[in-house]
C-alpha positions in Angstrom: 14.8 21.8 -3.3 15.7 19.1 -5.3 12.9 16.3 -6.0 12.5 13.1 -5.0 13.8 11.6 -8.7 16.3 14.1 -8.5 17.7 12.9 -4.7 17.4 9.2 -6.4 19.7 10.0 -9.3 22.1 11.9 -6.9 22.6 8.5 -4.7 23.0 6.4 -7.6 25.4 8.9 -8.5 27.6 8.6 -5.6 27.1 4.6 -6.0 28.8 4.0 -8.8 31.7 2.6 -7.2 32.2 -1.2 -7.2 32.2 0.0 -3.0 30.4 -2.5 -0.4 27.7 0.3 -0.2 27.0 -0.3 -4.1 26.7 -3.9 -3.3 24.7 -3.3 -0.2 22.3 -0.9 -2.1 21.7 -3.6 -4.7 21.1 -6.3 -2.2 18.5 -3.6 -0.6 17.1 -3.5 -4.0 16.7 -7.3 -5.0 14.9 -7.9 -1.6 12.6 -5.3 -1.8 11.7 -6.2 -5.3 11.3 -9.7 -4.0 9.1 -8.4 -1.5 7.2 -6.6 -3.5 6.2 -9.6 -5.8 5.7 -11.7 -3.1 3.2 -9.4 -1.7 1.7 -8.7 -4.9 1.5 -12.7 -5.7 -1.0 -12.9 -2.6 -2.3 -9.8 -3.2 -3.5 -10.9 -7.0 -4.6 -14.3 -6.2 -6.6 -12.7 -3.3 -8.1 -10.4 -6.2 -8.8 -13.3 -8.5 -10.7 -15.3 -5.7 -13.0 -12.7 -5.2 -13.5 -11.6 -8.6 -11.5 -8.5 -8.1 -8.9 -6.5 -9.8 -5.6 -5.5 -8.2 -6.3 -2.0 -7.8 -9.6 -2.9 -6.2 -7.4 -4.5 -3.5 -5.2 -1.8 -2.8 -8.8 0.2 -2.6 -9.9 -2.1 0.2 -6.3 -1.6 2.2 -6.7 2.5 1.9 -10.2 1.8 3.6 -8.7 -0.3 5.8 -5.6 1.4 6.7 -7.1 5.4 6.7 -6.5 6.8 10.4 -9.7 9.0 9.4 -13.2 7.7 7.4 -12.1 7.3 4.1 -14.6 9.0 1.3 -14.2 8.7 -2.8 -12.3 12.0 -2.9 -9.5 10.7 -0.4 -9.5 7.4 -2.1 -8.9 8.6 -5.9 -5.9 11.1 -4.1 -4.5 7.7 -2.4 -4.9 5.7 -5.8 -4.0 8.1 -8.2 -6.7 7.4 -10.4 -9.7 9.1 -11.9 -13.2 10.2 -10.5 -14.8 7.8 -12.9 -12.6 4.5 -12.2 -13.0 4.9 -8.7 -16.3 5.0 -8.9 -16.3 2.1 -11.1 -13.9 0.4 -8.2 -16.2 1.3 -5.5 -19.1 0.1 -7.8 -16.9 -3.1 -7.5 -16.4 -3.7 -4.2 -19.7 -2.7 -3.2 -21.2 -5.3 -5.7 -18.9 -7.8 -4.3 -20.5 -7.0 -0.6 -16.9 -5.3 0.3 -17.3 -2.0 1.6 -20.3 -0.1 1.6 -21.1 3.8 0.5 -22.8 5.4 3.9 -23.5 8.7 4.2 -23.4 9.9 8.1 -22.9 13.1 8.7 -25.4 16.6 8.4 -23.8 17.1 5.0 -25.5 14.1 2.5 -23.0 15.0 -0.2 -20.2 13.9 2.2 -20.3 9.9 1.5 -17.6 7.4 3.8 -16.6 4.3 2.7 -17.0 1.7 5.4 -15.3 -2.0 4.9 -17.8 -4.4 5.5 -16.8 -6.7 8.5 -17.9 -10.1 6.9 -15.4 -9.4 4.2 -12.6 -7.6 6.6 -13.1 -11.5 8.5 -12.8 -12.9 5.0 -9.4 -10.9 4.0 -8.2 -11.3 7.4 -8.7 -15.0 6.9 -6.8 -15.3 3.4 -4.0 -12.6 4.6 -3.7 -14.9 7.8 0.0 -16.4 6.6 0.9 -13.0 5.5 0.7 -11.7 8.9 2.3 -15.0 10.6 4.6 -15.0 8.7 5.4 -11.2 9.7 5.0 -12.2 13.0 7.5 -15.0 12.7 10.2 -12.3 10.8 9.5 -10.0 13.8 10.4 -12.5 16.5 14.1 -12.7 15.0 14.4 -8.8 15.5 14.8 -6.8 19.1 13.1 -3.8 19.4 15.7 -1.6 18.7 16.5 -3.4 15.2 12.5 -3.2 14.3 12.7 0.6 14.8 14.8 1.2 13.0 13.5 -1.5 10.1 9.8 1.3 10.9 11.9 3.9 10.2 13.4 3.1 7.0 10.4 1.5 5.6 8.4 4.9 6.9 11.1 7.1 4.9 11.3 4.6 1.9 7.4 5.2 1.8 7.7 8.9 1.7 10.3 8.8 -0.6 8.3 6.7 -3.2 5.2 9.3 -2.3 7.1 12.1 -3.6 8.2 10.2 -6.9 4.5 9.3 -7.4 3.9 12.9 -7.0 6.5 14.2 -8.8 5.6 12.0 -12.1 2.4 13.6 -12.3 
């Protein structure tokens, strides 16, 4: 089974060619790289408001975006970072009055972090244009052409997951 680097180099492979999919591919490229930095942009100046680092953002997101309660463990998978620097991240945020450690079920070893709900109204406050501004993008889309924008952004995400993983 080849690996996600490997699938990667295989496609830029076949895009060699001066080809309108090479030039399609590298406009794909540009925007999501411009995308990127637009999001990180807010996402750092969000961070330096609040007296946080970058990473301490994408932290809060996990917690925010976990289907399940999201515990230290989970968190240092999601990051990709070491017991001790996401303790010292969670020291952060808790410090900061952004999530808090609670420890709820039978098992007191088993700690959750929980995102504090004056501080989700706070980042909800400061994302605000982020979201209207997805909202406003969304509008110029029909349903069919969002699902399939979900579904390449879903598959882009899984592909990046496995080059994360695979660098390890």
């Amino acid at each position: 089974m080849a690996t996600a680097n490997q699938r990667g180099q295989h496609a830029h492979e076949r895009g060699t060619g001066a080809g309108p999919e090479t030039s399609d591919l590298r406009d794909l490229a540009v925007q999501l790289r411009r995308m990127n930095g637009e999001i990180n942009r807010l996402v750092q100046s969000f961070a330096g408001r609040y007296g946080l680092h970058a990473t301490d953002v994408q932290a809060l997101a996990a917690i925010l975006d976990a289907p399940e309660p999201m515990t230290p463990g989970r968190l240092r998978e999601h990051l990709g970072l070491t017991s001790g620097a996401v303790t010292a991240c969670v020291d952060r945020l808790e410090r900061a009055g952004h999530v808090r450690r609670v420890r709820e079920s039978a098992d007191r070893r088993v700690v959750h972090l929980r995102y504090v709900t004056d501080a989700r109204a706070t980042a909800r406050t400061y994302f605000r244009p982020l979201a209207e501004a997805a909202a406003a993008t969304r509008s110029r889309f029909d349903e069919g052409e969002l699902a399939v924008v979900l579904r390449f952004l879903t598959a882009m995400n899984e592909e990046l997951h496995h080059v994360r993983s695979d660098d390890r």
